[in-house]
Each structure stands twice: as structure tokens, then as C-alpha cells.
MDTraj code that builds the backbone (N, CA, C; nanometers):
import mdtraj as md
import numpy as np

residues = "UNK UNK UNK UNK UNK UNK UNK UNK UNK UNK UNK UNK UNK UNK UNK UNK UNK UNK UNK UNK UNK UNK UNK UNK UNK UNK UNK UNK UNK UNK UNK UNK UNK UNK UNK UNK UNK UNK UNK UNK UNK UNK UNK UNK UNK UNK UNK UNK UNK UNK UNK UNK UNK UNK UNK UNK UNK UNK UNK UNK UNK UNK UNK UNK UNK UNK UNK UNK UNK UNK UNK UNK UNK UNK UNK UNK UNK UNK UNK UNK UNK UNK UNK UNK UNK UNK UNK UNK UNK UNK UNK UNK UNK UNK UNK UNK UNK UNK UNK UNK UNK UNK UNK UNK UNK UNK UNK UNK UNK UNK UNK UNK UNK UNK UNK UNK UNK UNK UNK UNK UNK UNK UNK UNK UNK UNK UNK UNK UNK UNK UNK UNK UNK UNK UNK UNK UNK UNK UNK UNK UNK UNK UNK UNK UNK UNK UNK UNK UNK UNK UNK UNK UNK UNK UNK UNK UNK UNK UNK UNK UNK UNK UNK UNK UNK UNK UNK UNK UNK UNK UNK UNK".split()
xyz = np.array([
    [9.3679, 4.7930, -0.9542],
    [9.4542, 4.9050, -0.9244],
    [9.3721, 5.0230, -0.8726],
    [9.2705, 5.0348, -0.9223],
    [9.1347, 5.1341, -0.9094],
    [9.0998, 5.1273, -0.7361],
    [9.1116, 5.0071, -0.7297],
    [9.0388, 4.9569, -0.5991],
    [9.1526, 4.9594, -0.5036],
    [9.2659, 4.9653, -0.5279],
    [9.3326, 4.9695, -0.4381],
    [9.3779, 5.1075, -0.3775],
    [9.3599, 5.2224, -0.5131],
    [9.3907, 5.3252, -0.4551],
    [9.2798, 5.4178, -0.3924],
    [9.1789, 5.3399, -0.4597],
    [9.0390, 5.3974, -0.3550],
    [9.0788, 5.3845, -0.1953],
    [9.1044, 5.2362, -0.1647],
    [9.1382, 5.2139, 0.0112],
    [9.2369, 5.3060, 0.0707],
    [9.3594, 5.3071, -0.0459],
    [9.4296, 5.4112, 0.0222],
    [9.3469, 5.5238, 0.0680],
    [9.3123, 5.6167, -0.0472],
    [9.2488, 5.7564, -0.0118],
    [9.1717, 5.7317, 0.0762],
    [9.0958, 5.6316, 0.0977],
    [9.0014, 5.6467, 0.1922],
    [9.0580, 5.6706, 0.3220],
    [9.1672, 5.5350, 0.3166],
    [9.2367, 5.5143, 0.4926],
    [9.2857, 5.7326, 0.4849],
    [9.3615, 5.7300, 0.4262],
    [9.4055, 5.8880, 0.4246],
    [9.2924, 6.0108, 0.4723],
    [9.1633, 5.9794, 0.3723],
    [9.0727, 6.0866, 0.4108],
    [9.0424, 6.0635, 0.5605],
    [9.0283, 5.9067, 0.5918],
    [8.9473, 5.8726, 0.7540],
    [9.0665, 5.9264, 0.8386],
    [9.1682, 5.9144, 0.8041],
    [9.3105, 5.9657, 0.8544],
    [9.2880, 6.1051, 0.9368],
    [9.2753, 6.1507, 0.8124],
    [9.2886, 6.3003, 0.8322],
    [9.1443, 6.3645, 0.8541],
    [9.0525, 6.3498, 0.8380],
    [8.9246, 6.3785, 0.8852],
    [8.8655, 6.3409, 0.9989],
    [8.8882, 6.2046, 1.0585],
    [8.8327, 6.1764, 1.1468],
    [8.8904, 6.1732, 1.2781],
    [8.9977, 6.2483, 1.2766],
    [9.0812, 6.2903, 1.3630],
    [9.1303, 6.4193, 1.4201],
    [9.0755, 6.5419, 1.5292],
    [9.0744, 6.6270, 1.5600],
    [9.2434, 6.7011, 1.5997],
    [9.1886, 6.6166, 1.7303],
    [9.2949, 6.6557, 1.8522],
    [9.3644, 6.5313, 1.8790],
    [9.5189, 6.5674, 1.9130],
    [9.6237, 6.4518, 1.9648],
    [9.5826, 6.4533, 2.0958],
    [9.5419, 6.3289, 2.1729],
    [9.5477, 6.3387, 2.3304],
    [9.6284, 6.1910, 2.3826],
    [9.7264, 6.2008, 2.3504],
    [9.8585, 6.1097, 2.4009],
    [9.8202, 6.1417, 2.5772],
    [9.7731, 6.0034, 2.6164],
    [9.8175, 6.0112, 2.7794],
    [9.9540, 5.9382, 2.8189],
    [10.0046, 5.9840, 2.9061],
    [10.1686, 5.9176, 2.9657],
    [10.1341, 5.7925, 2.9900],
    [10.2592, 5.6892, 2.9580],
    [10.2193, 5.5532, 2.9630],
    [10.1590, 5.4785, 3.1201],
    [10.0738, 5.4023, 3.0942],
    [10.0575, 5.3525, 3.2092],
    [9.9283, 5.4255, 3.2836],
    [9.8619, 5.5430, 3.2311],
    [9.7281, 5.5883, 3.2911],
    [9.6585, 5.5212, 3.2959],
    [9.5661, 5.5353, 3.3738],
    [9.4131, 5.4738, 3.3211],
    [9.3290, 5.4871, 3.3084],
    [9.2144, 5.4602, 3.2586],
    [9.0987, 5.6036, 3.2142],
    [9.0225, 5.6034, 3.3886],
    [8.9240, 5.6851, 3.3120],
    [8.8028, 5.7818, 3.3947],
    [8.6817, 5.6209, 3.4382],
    [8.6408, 5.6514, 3.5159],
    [8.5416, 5.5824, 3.4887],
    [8.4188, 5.5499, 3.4530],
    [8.3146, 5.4851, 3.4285],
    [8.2308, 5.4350, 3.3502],
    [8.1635, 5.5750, 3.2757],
    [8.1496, 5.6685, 3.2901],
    [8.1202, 5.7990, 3.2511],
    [8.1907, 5.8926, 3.1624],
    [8.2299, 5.8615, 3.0514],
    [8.3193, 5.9110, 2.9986],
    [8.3592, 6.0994, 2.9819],
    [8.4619, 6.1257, 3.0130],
    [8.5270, 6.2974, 3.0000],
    [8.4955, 6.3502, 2.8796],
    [8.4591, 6.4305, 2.8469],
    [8.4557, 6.5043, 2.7259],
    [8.6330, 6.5090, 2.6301],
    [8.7092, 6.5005, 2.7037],
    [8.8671, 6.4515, 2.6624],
    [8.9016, 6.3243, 2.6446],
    [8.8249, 6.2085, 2.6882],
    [8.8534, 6.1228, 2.6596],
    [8.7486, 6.0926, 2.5311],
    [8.6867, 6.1949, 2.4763],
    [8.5950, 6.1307, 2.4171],
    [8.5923, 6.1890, 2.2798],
    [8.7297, 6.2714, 2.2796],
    [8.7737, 6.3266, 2.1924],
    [8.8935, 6.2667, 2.0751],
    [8.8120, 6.2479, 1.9204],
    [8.8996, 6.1760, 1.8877],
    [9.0594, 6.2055, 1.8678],
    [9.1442, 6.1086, 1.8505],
    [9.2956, 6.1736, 1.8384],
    [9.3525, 6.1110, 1.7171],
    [9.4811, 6.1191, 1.7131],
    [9.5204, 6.1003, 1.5548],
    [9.5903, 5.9489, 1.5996],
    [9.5305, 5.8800, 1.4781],
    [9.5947, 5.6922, 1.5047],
    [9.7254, 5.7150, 1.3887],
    [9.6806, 5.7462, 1.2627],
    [9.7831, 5.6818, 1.1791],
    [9.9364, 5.7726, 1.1839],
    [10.0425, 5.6640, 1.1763],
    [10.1219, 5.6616, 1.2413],
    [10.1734, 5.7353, 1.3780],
    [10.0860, 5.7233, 1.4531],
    [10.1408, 5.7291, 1.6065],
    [10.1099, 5.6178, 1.7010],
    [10.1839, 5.6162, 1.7963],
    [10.2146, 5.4968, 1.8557],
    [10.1550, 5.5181, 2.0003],
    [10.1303, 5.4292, 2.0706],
    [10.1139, 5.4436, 2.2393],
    [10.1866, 5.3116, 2.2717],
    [10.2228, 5.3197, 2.4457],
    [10.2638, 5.2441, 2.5398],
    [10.1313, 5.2252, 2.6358],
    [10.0595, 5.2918, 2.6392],
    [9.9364, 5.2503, 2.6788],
    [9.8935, 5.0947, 2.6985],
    [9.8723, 5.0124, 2.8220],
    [9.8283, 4.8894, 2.8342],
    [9.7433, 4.8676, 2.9419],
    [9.6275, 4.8780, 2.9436],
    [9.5673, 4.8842, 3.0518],
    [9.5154, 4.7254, 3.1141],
    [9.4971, 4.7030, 3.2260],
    [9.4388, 4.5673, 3.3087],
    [9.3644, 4.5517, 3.2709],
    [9.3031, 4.3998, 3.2349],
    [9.1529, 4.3680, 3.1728],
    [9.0341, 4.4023, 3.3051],
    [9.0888, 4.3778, 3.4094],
    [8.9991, 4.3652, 3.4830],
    [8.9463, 4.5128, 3.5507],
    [9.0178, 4.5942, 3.5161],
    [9.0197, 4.7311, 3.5879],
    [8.9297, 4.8024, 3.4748],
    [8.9909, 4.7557, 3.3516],
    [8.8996, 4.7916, 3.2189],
    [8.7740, 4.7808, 3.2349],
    [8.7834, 4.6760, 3.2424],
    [8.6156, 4.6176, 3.2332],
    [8.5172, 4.6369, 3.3674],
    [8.5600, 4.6664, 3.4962],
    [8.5308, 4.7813, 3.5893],
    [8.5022, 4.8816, 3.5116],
    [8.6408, 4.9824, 3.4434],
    [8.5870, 5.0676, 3.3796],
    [8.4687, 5.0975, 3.2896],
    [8.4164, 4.9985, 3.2762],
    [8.3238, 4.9911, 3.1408],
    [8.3507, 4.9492, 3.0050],
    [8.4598, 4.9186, 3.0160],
    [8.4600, 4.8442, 2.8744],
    [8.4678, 4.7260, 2.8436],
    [8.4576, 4.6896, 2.7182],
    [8.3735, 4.5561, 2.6629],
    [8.4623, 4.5183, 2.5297],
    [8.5142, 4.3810, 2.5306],
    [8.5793, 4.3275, 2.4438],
    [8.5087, 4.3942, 2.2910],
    [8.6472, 4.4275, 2.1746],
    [8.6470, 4.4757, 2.0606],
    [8.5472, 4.3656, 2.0156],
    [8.5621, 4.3981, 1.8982],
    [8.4867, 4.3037, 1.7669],
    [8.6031, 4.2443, 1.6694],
    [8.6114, 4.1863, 1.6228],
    [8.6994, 4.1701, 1.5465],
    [8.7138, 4.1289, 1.4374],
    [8.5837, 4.1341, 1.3761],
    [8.5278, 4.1106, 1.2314],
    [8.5338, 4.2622, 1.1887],
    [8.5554, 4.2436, 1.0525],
    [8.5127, 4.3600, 0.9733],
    [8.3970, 4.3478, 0.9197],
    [8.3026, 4.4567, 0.9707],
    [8.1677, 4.4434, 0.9060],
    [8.1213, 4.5838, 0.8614],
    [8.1549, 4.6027, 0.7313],
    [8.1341, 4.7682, 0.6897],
    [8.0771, 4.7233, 0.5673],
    [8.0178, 4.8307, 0.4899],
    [7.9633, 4.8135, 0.3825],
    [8.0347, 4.9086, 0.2718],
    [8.0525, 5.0181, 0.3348],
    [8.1046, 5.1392, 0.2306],
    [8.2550, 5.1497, 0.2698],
    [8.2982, 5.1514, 0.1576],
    [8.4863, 5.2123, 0.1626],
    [8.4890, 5.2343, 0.2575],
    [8.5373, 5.3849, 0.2903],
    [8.5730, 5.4738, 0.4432],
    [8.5537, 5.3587, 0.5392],
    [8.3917, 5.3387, 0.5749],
    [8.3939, 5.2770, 0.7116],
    [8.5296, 5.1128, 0.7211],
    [8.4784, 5.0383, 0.5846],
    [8.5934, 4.9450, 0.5976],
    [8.6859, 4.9360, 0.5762],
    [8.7574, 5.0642, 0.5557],
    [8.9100, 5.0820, 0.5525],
    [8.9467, 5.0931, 0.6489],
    [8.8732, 5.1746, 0.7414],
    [8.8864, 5.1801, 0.8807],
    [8.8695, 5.1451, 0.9865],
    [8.7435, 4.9966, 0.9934],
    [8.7571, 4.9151, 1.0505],
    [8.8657, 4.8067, 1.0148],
    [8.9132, 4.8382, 0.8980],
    [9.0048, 4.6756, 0.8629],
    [9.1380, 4.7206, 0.9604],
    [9.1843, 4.8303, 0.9629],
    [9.2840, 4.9376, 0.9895],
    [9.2817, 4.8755, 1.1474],
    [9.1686, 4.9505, 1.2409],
    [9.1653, 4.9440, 1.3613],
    [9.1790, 4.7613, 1.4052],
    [9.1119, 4.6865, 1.3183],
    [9.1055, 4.5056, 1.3750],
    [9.2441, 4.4768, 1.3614],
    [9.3277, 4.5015, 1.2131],
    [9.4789, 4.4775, 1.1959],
    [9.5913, 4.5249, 1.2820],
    [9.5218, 4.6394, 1.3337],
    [9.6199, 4.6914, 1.4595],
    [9.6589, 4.6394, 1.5523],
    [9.5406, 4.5743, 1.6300],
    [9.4946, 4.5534, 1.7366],
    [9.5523, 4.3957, 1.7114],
    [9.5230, 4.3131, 1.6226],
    [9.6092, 4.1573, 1.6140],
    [9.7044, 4.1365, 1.6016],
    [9.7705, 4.2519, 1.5199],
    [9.9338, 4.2304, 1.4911],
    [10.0007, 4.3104, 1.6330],
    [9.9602, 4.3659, 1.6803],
    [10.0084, 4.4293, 1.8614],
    [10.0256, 4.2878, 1.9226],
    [9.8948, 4.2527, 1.9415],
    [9.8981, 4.0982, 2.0097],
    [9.9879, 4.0109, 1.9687],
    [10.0120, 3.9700, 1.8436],
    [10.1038, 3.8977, 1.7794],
    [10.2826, 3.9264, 1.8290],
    [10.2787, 4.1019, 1.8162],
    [10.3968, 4.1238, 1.8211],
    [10.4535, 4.1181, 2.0001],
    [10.3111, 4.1331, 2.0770],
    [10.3789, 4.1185, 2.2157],
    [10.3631, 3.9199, 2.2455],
    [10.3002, 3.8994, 2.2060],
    [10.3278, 3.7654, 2.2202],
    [10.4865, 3.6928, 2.1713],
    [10.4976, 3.7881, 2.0607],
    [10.6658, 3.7017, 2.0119],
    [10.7436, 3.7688, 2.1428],
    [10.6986, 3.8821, 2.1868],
    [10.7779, 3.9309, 2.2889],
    [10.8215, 3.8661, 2.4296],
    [10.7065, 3.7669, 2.4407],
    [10.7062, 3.7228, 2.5536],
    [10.7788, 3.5839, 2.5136],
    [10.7589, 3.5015, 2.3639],
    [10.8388, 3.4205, 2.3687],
    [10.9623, 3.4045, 2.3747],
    [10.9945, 3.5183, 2.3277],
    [11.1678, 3.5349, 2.3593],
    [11.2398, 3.5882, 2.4874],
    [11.1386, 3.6169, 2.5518],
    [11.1512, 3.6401, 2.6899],
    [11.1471, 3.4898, 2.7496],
    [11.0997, 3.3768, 2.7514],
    [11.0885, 3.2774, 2.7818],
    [11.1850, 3.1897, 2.7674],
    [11.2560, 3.1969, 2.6154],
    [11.2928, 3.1370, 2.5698],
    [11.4458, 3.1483, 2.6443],
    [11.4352, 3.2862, 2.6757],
    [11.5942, 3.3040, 2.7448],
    [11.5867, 3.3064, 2.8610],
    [11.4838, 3.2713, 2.9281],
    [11.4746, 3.2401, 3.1242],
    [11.5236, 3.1241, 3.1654],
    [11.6057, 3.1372, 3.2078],
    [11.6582, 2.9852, 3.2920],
    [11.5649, 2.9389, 3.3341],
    [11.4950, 2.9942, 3.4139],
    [11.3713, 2.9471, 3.5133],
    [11.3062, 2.8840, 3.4224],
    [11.1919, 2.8347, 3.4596],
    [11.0451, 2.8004, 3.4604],
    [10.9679, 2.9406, 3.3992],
    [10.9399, 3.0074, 3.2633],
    [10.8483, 3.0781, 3.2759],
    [10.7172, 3.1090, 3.3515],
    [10.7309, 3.2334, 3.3816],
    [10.5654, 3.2349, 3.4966],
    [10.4776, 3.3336, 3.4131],
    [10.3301, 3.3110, 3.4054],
    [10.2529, 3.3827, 3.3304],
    [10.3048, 3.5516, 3.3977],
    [10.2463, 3.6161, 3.3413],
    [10.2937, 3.7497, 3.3216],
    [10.1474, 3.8410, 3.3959],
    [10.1798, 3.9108, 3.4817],
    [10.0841, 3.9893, 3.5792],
    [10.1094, 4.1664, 3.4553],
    [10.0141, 4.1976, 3.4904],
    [9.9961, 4.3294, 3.4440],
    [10.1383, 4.4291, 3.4751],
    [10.1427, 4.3978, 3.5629],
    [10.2932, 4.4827, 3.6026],
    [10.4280, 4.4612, 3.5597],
    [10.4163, 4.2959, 3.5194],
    [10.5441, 4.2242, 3.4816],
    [10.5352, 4.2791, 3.3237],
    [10.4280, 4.2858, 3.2761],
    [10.3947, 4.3303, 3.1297],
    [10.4523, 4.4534, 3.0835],
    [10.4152, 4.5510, 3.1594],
    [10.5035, 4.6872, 3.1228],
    [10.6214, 4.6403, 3.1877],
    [10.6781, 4.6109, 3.2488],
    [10.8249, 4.6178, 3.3508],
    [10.8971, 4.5593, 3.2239],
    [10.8867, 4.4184, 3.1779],
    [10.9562, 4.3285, 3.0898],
    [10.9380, 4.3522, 2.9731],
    [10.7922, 4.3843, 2.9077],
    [10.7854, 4.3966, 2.7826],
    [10.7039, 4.5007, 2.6998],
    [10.6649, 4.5808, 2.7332],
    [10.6012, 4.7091, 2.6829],
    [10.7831, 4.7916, 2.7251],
    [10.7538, 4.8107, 2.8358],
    [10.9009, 4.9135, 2.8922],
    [10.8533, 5.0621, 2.8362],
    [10.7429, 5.1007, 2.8998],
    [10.7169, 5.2876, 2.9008],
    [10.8239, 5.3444, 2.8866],
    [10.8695, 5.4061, 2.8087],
    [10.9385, 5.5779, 2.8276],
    [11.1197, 5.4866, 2.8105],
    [11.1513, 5.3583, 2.7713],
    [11.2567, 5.2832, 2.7226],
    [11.2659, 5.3133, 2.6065],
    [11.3686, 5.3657, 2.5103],
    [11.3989, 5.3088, 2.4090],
    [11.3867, 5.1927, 2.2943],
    [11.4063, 5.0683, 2.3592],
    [11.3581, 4.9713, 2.2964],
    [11.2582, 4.8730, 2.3712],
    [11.1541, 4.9722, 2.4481],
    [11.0434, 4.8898, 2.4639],
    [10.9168, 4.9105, 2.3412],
    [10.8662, 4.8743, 2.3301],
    [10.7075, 4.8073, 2.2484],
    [10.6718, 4.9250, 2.2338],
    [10.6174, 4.9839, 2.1113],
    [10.5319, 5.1106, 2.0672],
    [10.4344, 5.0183, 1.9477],
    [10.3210, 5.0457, 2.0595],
    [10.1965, 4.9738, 1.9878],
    [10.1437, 5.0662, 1.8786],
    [10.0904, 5.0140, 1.7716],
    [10.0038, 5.1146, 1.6706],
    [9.8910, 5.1920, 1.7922],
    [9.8481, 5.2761, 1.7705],
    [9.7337, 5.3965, 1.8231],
    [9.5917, 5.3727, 1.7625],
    [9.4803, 5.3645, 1.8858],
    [9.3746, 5.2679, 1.8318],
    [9.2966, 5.4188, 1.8535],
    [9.1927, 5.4379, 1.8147],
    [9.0872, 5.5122, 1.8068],
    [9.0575, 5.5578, 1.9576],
    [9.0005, 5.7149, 1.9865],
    [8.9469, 5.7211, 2.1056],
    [8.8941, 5.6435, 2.2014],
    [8.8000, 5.5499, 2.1249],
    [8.7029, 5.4755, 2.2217],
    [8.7686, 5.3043, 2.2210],
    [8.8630, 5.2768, 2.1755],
    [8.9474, 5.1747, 2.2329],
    [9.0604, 5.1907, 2.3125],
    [9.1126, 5.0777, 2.3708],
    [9.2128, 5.0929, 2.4378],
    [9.3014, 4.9454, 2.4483],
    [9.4271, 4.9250, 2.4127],
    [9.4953, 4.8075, 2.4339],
    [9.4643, 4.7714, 2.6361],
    [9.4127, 4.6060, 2.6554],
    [9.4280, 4.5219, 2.7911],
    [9.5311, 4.4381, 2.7666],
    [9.5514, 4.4066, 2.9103],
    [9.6232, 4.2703, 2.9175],
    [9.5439, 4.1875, 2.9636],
    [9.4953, 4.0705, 2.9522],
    [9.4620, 3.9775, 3.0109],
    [9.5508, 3.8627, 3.0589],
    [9.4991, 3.8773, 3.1884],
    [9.6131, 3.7720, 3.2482],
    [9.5844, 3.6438, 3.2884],
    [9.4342, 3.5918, 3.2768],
    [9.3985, 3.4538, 3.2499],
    [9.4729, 3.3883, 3.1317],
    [9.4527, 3.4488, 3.0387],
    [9.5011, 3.3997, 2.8680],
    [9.6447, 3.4390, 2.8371],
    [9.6757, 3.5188, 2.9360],
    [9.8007, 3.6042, 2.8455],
    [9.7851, 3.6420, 2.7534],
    [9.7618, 3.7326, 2.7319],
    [9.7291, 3.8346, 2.5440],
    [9.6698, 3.9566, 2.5829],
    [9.7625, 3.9943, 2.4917],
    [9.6903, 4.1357, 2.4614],
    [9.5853, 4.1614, 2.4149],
    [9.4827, 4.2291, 2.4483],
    [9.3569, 4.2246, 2.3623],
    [9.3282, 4.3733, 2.3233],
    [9.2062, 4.3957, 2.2378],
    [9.1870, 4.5712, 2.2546],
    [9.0042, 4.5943, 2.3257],
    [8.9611, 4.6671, 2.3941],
    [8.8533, 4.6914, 2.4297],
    [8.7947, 4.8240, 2.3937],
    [8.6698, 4.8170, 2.3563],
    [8.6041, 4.9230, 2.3471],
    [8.5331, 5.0151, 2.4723],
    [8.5124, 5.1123, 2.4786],
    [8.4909, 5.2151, 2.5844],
    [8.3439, 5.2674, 2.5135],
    [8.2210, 5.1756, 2.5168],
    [8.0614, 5.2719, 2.4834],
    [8.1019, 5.3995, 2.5164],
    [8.0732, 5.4148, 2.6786],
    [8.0344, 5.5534, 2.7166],
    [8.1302, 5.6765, 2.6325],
    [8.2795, 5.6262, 2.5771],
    [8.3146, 5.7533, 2.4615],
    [8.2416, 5.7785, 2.4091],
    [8.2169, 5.7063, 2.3352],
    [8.1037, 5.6702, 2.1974],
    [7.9866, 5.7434, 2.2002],
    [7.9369, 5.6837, 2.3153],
    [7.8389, 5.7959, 2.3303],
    [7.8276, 5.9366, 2.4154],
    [7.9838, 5.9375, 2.4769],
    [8.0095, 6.0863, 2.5242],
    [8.0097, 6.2078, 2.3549],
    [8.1005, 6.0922, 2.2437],
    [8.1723, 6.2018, 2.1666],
    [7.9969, 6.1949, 2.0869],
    [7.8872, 6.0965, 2.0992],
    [7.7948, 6.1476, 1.9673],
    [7.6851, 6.2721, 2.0326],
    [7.7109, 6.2911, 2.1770],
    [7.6735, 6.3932, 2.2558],
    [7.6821, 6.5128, 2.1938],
    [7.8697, 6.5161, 2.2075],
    [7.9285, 6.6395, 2.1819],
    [7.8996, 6.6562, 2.0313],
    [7.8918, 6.5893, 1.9339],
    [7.8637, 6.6033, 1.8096],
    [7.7107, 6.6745, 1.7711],
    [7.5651, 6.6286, 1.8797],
    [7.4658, 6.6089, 1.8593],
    [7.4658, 6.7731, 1.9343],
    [7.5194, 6.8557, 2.0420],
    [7.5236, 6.9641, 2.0671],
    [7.5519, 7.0286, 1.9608],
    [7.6690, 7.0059, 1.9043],
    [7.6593, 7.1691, 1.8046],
    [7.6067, 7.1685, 1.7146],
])
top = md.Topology()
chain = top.add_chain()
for i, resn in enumerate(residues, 1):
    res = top.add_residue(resn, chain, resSeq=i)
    for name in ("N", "CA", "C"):
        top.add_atom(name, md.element.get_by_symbol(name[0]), res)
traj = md.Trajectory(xyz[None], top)
């Protein structure tokens, strides 16, 4: 019981501490490139807020970024509350757009056809819809892809935040 309400407080303190500024971009942006903005490198608030945010794997990874991790490997509370937090996000998104797409399938007369980046928001994210997809909110330096070899959602990491925001940290 001890241990469980430790994780809470922790997820709560990492919550609320490790989170500055809200920087919600409109659905469908896409970042800066390989050089990260001092705004993009600014952390924002994850727990409970949502994005429509889905960016192209391939434009991503142009951008500079590099497939997540998806192990939890922390040693102390805080950090693995908050890596468990950010990996659980990021699988159950995938999970939940994948059921999305099966029931999209399931009701096509046609022949399902894999799903292009565009068909992805159009059919099943649906920006700025009502009842389209509101993904959990991943940390500054990630970002939900689509990959369209595999079909899946994946999440990628963005270094150059990382090391834009330990810049801005290492200045003041």
C-alpha cells in the first residue's frame, strides 16, 4: 500500500514539477528541423492532456528523430514512474488506433488498403472532430509517427530537444 502510494506521489510530483509551460501545437504541425527551437524544447504539461498530433515516420526521422525505447529502465521512483507513464502511453495509443483501424476495416466493403499518413488523420485521428482520437500527451522531446510500412503508430524521440532544453537549463 506504501509502495503504491509512493508511485502515485511521485507520478504527481513529476506531474507537476517537471512541467513548465503548455505548448499545444494545432493538429497536424510538424516540427522544426534537426536543430531544435528553444519552444520546442520546452517542457509542457502531459498528465491529463491530450494531442491529435501524428507526425510521418519518414519526415520524422528526416527531422531527426529516432525510435523511443520502450523498456523501462529507471532505478529511482520519480524517474520510473515516469518512464513507466511515458512507455504506457505511447502502447496503449498504438493499441487504441490500431482497434481503430480494425473497425474501420471491418466495415469496408472493399478490400482494406494500408493507410498513408493522410488517410490516418482523415479516417482516424480526425483533428479538430469531435469524435476523432485524442492521444495521451507525451513529453517535449517525443512525438507520436505513423509508420506506413507496418501500419502503427509508434512514438519517437527528438535528441536535439534534449539537448536544446539541457542547454537552456545549463545557462541559468
Amino acid at each position: 500500500m506504501l509502495k503504491t502510494r509512493l508511485t502515485v506521489a511521485s507520478m504527481l510530483l513529476f506531474g507537476t514539477t517537471g512541467c513548465i509551460q503548455k505548448t499545444e501545437r494545432p493538429p497536424g504541425e510538424q516540427t522544426a528541423s534537426p536543430g531544435a527551437t528553444a519552444e520546442e524544447a520546452t517542457p509542457r504539461e502531459t498528465l491529463n492532456k491530450t494531442t491529435q498530433v501524428v507526425l510521418d515516420l519518414n519526415a520524422a526521422i528526416a527531422d531527426g528523430a529516432v525510435l523511443a525505447e520502450t523498456n523501462i529502465a529507471a532505478t529511482d521512483p520519480l524517474t520510473q514512474s515516469a518512464a513507466a507513464y511515458r512507455t504506457t502511453a505511447g502502447k496503449l495509443s498504438g493499441m487504441k488506433v490500431h482497434q481503430a483501424i480494425q473497425l474501420r476495416n471491418a466495415q469496408s466493403i472493399k478490400d482494406p488498403k494500408p493507410l498513408s499518413h493522410a488517410d490516418l488523420m482523415k479516417d482516424i485521428i480526425r483533428p479538430g472532430e469531435p469524435d476523432g482520437i485524442a492521444l495521451p500527451m507525451l513529453p517535449y522531446y517525443q512525438e507520436y509517427s505513423w509508420d506506413v510500412a507496418q501500419q502503427a503508430l509508434i512514438v519517437v524521440d527528438f535528441p536535439a530537444r534534449q539537448a536544446e532544453r539541457q542547454k537552456q537549463i545549463d545557462s541559468n
